[in-house]
Structures are given as structure tokens and as C-alpha cells.
HTML snippet that shows the backbone in 3Dmol.js (N, CA, C, O; Angstrom):
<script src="https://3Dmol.org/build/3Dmol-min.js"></script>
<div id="view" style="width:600px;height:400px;position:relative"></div>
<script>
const pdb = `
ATOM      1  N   UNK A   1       0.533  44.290 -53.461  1.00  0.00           N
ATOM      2  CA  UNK A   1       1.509  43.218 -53.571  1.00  0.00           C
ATOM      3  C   UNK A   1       1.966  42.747 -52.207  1.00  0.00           C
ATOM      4  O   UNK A   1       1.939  41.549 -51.926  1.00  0.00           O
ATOM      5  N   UNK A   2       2.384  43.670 -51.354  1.00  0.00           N
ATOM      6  CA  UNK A   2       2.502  43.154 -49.769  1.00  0.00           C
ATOM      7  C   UNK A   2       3.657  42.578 -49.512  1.00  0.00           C
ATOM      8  O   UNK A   2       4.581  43.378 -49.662  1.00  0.00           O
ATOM      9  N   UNK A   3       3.916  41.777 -49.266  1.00  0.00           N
ATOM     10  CA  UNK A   3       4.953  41.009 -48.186  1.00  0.00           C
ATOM     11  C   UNK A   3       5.704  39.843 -49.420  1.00  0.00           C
ATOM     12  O   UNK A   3       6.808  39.320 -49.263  1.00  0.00           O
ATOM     13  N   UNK A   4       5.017  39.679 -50.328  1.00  0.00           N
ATOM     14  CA  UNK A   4       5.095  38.500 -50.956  1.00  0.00           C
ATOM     15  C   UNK A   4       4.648  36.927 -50.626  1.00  0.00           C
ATOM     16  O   UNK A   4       4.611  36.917 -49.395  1.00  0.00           O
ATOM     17  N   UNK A   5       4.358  35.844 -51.005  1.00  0.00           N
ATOM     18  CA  UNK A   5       3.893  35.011 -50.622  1.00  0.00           C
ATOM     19  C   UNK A   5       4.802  33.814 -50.089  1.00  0.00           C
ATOM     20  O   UNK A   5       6.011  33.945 -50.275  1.00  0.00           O
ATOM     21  N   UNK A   6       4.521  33.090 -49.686  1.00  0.00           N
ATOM     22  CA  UNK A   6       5.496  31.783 -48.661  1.00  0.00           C
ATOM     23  C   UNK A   6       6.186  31.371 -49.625  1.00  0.00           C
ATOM     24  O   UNK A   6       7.407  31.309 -49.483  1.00  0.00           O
ATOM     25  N   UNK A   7       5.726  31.082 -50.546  1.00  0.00           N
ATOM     26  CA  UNK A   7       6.626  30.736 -52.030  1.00  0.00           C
ATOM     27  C   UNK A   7       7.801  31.695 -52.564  1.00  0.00           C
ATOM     28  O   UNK A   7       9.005  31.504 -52.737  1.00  0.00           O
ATOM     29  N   UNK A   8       7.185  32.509 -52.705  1.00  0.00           N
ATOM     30  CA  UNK A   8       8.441  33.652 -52.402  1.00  0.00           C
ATOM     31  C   UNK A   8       8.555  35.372 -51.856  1.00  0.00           C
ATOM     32  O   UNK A   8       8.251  36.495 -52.259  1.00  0.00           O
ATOM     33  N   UNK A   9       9.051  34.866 -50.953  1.00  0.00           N
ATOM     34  CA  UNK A   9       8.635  36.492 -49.689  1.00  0.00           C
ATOM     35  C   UNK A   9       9.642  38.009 -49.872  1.00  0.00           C
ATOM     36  O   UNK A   9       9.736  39.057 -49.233  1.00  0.00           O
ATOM     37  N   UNK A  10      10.492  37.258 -51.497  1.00  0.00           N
ATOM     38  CA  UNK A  10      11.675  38.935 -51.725  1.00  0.00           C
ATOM     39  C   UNK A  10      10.750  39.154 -53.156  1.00  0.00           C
ATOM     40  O   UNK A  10      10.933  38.640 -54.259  1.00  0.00           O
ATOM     41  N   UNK A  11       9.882  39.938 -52.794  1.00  0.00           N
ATOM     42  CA  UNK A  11       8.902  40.810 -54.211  1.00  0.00           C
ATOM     43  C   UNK A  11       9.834  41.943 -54.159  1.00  0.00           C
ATOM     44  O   UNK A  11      10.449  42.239 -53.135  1.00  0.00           O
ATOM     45  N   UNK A  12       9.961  42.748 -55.577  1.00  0.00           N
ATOM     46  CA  UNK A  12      10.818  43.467 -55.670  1.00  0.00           C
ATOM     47  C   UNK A  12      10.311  44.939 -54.465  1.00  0.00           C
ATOM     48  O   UNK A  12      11.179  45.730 -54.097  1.00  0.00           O
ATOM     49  N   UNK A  13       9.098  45.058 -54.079  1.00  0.00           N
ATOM     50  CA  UNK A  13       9.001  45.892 -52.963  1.00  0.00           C
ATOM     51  C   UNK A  13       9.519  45.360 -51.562  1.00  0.00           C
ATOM     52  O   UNK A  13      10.106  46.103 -50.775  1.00  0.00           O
ATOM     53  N   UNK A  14       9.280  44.119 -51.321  1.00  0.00           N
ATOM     54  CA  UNK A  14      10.190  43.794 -50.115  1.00  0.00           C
ATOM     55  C   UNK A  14      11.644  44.213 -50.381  1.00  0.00           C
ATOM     56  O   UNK A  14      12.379  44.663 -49.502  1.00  0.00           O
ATOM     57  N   UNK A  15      12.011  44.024 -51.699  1.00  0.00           N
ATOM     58  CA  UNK A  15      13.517  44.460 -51.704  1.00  0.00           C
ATOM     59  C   UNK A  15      14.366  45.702 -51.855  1.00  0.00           C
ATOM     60  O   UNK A  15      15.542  46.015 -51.664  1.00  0.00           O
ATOM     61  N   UNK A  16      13.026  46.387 -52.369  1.00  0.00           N
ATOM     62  CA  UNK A  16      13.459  48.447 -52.240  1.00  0.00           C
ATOM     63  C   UNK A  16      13.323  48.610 -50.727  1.00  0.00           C
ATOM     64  O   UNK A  16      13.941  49.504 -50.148  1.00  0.00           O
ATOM     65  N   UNK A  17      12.526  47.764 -50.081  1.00  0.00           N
ATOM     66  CA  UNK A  17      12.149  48.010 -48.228  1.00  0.00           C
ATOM     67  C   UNK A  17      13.828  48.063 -47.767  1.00  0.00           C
ATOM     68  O   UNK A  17      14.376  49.108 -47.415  1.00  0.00           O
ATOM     69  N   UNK A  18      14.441  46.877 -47.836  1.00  0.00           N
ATOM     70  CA  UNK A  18      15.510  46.120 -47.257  1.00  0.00           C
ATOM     71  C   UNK A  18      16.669  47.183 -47.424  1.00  0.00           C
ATOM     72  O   UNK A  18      17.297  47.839 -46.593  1.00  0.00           O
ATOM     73  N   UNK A  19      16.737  47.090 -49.249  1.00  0.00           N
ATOM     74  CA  UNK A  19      17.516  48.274 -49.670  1.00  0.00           C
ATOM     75  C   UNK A  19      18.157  49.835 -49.386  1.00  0.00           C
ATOM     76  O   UNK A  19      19.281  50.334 -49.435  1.00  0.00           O
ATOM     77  N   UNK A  20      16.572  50.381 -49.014  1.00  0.00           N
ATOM     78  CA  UNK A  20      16.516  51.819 -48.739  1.00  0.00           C
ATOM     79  C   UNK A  20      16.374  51.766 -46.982  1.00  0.00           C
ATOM     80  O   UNK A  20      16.056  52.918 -46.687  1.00  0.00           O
ATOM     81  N   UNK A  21      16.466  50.973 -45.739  1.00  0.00           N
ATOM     82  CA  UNK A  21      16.240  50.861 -44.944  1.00  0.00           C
ATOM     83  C   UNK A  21      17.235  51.448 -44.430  1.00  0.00           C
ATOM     84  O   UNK A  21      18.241  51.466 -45.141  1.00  0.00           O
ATOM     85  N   UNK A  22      17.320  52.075 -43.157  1.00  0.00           N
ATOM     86  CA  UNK A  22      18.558  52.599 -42.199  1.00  0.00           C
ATOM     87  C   UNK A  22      19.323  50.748 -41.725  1.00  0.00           C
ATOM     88  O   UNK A  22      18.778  49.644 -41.727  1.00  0.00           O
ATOM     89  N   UNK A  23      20.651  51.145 -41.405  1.00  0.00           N
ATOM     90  CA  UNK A  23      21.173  50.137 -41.238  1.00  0.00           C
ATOM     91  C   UNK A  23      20.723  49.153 -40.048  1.00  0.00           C
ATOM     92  O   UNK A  23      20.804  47.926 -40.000  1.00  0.00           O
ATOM     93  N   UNK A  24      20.116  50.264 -38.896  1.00  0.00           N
ATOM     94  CA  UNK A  24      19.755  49.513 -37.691  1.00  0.00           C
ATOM     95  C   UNK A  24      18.418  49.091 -37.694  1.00  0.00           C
ATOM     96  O   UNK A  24      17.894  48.579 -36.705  1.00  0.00           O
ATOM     97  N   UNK A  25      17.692  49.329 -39.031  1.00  0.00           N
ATOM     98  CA  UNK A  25      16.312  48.455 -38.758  1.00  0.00           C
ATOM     99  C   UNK A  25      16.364  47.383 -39.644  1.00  0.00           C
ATOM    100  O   UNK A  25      16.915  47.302 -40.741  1.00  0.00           O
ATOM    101  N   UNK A  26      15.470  46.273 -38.780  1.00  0.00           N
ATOM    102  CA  UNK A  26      15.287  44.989 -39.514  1.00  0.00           C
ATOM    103  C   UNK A  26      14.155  45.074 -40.086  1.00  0.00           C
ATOM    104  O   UNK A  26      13.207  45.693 -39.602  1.00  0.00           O
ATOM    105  N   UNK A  27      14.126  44.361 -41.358  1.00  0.00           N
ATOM    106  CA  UNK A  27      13.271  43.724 -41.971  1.00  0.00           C
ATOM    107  C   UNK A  27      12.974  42.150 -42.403  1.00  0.00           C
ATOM    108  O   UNK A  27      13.701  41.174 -42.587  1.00  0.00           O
ATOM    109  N   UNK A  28      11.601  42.377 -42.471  1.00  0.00           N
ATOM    110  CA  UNK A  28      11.387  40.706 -41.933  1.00  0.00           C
ATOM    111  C   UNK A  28      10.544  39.837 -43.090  1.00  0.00           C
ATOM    112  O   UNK A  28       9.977  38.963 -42.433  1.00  0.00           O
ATOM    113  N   UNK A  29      10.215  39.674 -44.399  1.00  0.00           N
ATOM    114  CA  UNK A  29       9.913  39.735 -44.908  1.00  0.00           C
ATOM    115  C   UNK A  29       8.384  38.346 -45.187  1.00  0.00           C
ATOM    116  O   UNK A  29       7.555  38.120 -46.068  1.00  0.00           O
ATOM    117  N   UNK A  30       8.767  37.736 -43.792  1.00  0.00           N
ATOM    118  CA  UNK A  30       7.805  37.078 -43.693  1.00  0.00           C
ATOM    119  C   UNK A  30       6.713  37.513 -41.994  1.00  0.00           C
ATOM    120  O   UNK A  30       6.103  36.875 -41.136  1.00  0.00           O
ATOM    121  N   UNK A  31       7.020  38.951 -42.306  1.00  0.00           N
ATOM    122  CA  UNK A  31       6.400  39.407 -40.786  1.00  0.00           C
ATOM    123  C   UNK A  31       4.723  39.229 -41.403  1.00  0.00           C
ATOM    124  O   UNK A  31       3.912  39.353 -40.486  1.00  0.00           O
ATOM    125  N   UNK A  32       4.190  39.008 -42.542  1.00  0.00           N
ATOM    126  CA  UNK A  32       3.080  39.204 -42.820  1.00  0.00           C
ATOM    127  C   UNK A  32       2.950  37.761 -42.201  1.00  0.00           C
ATOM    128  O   UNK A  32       2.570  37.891 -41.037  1.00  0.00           O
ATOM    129  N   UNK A  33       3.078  36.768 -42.450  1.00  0.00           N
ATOM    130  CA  UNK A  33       2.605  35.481 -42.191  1.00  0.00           C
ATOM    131  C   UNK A  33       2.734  35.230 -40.447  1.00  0.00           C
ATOM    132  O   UNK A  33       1.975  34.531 -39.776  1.00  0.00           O
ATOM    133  N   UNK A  34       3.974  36.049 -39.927  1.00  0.00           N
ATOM    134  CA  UNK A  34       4.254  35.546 -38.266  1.00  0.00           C
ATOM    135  C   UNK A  34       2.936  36.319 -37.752  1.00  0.00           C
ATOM    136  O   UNK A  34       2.543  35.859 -36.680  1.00  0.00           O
ATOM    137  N   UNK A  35       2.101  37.455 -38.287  1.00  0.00           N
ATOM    138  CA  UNK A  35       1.082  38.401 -37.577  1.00  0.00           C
ATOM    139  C   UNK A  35      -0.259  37.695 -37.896  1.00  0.00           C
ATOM    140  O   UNK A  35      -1.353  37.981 -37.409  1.00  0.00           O
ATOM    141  N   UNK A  36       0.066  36.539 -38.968  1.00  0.00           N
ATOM    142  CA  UNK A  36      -1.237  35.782 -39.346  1.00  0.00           C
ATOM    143  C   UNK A  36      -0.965  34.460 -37.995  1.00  0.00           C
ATOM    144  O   UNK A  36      -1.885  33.947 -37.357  1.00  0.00           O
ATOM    145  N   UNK A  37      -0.258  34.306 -37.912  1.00  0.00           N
ATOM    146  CA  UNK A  37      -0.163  33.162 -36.397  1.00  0.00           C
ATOM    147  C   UNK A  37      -0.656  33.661 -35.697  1.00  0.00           C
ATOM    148  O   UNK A  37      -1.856  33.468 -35.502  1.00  0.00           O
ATOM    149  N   UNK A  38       0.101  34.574 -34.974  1.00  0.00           N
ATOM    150  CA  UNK A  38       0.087  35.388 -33.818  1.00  0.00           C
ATOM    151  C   UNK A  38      -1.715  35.618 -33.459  1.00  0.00           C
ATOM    152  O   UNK A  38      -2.248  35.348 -32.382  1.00  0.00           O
ATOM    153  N   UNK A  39      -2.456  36.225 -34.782  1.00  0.00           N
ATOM    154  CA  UNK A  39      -3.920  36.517 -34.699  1.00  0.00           C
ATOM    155  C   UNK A  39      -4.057  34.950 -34.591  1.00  0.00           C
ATOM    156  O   UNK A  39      -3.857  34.573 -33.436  1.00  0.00           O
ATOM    157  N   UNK A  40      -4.227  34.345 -35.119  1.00  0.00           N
ATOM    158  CA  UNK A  40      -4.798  32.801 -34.907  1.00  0.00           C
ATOM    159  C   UNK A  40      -4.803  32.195 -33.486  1.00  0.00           C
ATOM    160  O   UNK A  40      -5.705  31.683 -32.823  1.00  0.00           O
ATOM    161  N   UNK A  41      -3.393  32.440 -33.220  1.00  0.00           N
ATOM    162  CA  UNK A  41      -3.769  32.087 -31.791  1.00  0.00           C
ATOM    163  C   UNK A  41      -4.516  32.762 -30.887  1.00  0.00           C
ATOM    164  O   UNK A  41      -5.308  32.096 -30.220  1.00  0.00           O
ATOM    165  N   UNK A  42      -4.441  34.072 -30.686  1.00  0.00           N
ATOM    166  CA  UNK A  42      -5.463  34.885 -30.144  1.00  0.00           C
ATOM    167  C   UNK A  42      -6.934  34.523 -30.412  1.00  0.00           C
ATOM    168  O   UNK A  42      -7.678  34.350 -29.446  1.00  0.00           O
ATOM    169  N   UNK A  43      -7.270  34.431 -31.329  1.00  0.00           N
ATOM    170  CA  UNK A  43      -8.810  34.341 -32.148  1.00  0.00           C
ATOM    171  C   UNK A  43      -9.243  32.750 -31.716  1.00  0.00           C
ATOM    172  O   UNK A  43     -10.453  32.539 -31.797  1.00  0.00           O
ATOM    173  N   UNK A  44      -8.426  31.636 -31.280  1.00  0.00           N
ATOM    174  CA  UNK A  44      -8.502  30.487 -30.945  1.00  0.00           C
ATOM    175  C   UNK A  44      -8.261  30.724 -29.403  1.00  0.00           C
ATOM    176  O   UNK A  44      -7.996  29.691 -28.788  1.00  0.00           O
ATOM    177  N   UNK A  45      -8.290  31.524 -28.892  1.00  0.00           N
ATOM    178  CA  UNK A  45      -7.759  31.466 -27.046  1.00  0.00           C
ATOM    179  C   UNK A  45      -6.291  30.765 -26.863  1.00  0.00           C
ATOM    180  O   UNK A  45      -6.137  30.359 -25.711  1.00  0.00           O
ATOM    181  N   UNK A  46      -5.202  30.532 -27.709  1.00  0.00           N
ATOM    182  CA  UNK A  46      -4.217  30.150 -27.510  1.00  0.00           C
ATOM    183  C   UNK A  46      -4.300  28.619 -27.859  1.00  0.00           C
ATOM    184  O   UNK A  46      -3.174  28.122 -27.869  1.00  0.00           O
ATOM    185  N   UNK A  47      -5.405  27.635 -28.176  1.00  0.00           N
ATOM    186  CA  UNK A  47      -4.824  26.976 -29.118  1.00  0.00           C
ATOM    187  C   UNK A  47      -4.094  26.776 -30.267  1.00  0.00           C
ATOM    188  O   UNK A  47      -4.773  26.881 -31.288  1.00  0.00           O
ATOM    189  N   UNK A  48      -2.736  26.479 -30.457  1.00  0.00           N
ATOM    190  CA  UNK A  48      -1.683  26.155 -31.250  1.00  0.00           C
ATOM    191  C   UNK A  48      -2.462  25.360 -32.107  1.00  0.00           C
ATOM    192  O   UNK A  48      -2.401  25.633 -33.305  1.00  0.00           O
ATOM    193  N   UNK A  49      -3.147  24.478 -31.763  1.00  0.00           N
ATOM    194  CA  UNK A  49      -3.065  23.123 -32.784  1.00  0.00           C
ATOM    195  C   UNK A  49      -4.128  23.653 -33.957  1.00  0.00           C
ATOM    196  O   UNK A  49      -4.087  23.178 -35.091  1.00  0.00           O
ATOM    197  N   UNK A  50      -5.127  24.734 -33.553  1.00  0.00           N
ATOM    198  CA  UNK A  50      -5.430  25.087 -35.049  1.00  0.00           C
ATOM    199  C   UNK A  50      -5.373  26.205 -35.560  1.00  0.00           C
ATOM    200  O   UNK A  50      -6.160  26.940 -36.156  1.00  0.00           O
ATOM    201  N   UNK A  51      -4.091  26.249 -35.177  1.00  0.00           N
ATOM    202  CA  UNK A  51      -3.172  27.189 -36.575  1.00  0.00           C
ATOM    203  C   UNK A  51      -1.996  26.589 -36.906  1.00  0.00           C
ATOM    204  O   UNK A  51      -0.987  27.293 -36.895  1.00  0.00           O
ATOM    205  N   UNK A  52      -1.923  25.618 -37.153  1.00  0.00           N
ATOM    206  CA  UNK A  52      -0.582  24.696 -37.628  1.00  0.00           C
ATOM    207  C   UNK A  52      -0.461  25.065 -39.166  1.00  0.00           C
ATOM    208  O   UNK A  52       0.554  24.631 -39.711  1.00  0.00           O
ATOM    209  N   UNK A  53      -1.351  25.812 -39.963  1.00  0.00           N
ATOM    210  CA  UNK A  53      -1.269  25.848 -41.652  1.00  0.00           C
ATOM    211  C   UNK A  53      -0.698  27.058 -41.692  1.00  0.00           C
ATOM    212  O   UNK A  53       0.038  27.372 -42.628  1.00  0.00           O
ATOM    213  N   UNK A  54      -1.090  28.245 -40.230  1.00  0.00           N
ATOM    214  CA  UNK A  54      -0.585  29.360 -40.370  1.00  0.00           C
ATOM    215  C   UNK A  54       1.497  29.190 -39.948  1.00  0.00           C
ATOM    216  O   UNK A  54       2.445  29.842 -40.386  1.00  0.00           O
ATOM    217  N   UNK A  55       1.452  28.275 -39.165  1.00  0.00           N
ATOM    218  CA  UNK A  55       2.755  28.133 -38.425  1.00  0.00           C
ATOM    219  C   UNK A  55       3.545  27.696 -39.688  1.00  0.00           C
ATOM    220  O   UNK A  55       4.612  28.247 -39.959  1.00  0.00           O
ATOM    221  N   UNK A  56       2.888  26.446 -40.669  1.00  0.00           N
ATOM    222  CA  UNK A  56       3.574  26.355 -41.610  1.00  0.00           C
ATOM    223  C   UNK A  56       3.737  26.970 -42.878  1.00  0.00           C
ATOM    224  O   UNK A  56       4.421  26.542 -43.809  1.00  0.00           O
ATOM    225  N   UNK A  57       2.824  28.361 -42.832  1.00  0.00           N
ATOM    226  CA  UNK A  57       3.236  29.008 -43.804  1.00  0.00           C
ATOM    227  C   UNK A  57       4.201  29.805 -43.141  1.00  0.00           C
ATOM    228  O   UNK A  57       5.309  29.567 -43.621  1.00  0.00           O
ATOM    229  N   UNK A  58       4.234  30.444 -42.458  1.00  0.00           N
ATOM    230  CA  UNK A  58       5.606  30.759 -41.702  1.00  0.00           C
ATOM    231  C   UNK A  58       7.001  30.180 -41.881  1.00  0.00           C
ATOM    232  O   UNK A  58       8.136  30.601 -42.108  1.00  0.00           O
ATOM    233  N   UNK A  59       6.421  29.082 -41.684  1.00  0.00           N
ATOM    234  CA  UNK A  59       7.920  28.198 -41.945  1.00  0.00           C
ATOM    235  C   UNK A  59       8.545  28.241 -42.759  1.00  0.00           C
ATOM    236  O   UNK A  59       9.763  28.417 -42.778  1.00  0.00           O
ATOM    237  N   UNK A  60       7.374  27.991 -44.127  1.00  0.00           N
ATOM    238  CA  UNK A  60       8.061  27.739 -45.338  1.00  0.00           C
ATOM    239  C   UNK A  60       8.390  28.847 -46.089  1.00  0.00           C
ATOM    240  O   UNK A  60       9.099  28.782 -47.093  1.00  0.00           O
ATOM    241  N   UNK A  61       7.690  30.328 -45.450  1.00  0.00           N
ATOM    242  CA  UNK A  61       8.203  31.855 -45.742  1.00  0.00           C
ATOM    243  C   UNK A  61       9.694  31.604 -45.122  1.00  0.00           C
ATOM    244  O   UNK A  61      10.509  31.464 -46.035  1.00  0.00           O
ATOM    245  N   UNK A  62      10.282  31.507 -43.805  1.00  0.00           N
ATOM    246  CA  UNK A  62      11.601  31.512 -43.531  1.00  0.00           C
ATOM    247  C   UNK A  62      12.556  30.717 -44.331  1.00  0.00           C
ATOM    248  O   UNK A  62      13.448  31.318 -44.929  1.00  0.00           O
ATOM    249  N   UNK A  63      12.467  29.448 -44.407  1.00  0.00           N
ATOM    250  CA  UNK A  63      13.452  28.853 -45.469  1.00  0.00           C
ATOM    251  C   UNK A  63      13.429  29.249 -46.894  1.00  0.00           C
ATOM    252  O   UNK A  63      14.513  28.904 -47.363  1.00  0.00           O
ATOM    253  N   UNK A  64      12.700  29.813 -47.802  1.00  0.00           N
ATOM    254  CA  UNK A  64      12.796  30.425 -48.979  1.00  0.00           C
ATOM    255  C   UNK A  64      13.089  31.600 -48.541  1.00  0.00           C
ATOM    256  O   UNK A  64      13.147  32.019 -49.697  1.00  0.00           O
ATOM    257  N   UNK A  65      13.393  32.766 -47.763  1.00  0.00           N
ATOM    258  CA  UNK A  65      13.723  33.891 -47.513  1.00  0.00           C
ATOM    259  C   UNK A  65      15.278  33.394 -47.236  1.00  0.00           C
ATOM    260  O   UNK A  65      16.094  34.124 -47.797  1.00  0.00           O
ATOM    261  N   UNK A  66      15.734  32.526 -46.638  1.00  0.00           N
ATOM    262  CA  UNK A  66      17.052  32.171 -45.926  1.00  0.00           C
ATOM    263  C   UNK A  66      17.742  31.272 -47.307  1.00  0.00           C
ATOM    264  O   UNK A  66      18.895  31.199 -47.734  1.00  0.00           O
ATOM    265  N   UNK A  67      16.697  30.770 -47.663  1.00  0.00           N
ATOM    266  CA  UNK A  67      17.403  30.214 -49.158  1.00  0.00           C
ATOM    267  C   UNK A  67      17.624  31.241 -50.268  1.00  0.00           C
ATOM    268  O   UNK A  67      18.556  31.008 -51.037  1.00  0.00           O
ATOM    269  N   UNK A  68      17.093  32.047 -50.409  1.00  0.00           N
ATOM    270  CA  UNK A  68      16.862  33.404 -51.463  1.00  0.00           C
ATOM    271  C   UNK A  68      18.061  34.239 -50.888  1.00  0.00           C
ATOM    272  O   UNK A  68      18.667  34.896 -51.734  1.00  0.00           O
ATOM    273  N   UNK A  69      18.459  34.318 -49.731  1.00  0.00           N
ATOM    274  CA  UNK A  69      19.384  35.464 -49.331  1.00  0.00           C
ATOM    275  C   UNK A  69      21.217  35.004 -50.143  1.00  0.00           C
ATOM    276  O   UNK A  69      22.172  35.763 -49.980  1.00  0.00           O
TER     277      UNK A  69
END
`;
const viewer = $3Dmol.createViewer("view");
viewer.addModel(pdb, "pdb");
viewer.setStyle({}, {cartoon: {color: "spectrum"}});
viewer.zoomTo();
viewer.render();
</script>
């Protein structure tokens, strides 16, 4: 199940994560999609411009995570 998808990134395992977590660690629930950029750009030599589908699934993981909270 994983991380959950951009559509919606609080699967009830992201939310036992959050839940049962010590107070001082973060959880990020769209860290699956920021590590799918991150490789893209690497795997492209640091062209940005083609991973813009990865940047915007990112995106649209943060505002449904920030809207869901």
C-alpha cells in the first residue's frame, strides 16, 4: 500500500505511522513522490523540465495532505 497516492496520501498506514511516531519525528506522507523527483532529476543530469509530472505529483500530494489535515 505505501505512501498512498497524490489523490490521497493519509492511507490508514500512513496514519498508524503519524500516530505511533515519537513526538520529534516528522512524517511526510508525500516523501514517496518528493524521492520520485529528486531520482528524476538525477537520472536526467539535473534537468527540471522533464520531470515536471513528477514535481506535479508532488504538488498535488501536498495540498490534499494539507487539505486532509
Amino acid at each position: 500500500s505505501g505512501a498512498g497516492t497524490a489523490e490521497e496520501p493519509w492511507t490508514d498506514e500512513v496514519k498508524t505511522k503519524f500516530e505511533t511516531k515519537s513526538r520529534s519525528a516528522f512524517l511526510d506522507p508525500c516523501q514517496e513522490a518528493a524521492e520520485k523527483s529528486i531520482r528524476c532529476i538525477h537520472r536526467n543530469g539535473g534537468d527540471r523540465t522533464m520531470c515536471s509530472d513528477y514535481f506535479q505529483a508532488y504538488r498535488d500530494c501536498k495540498k490534499s495532505w494539507v487539505c486532509s489535515r
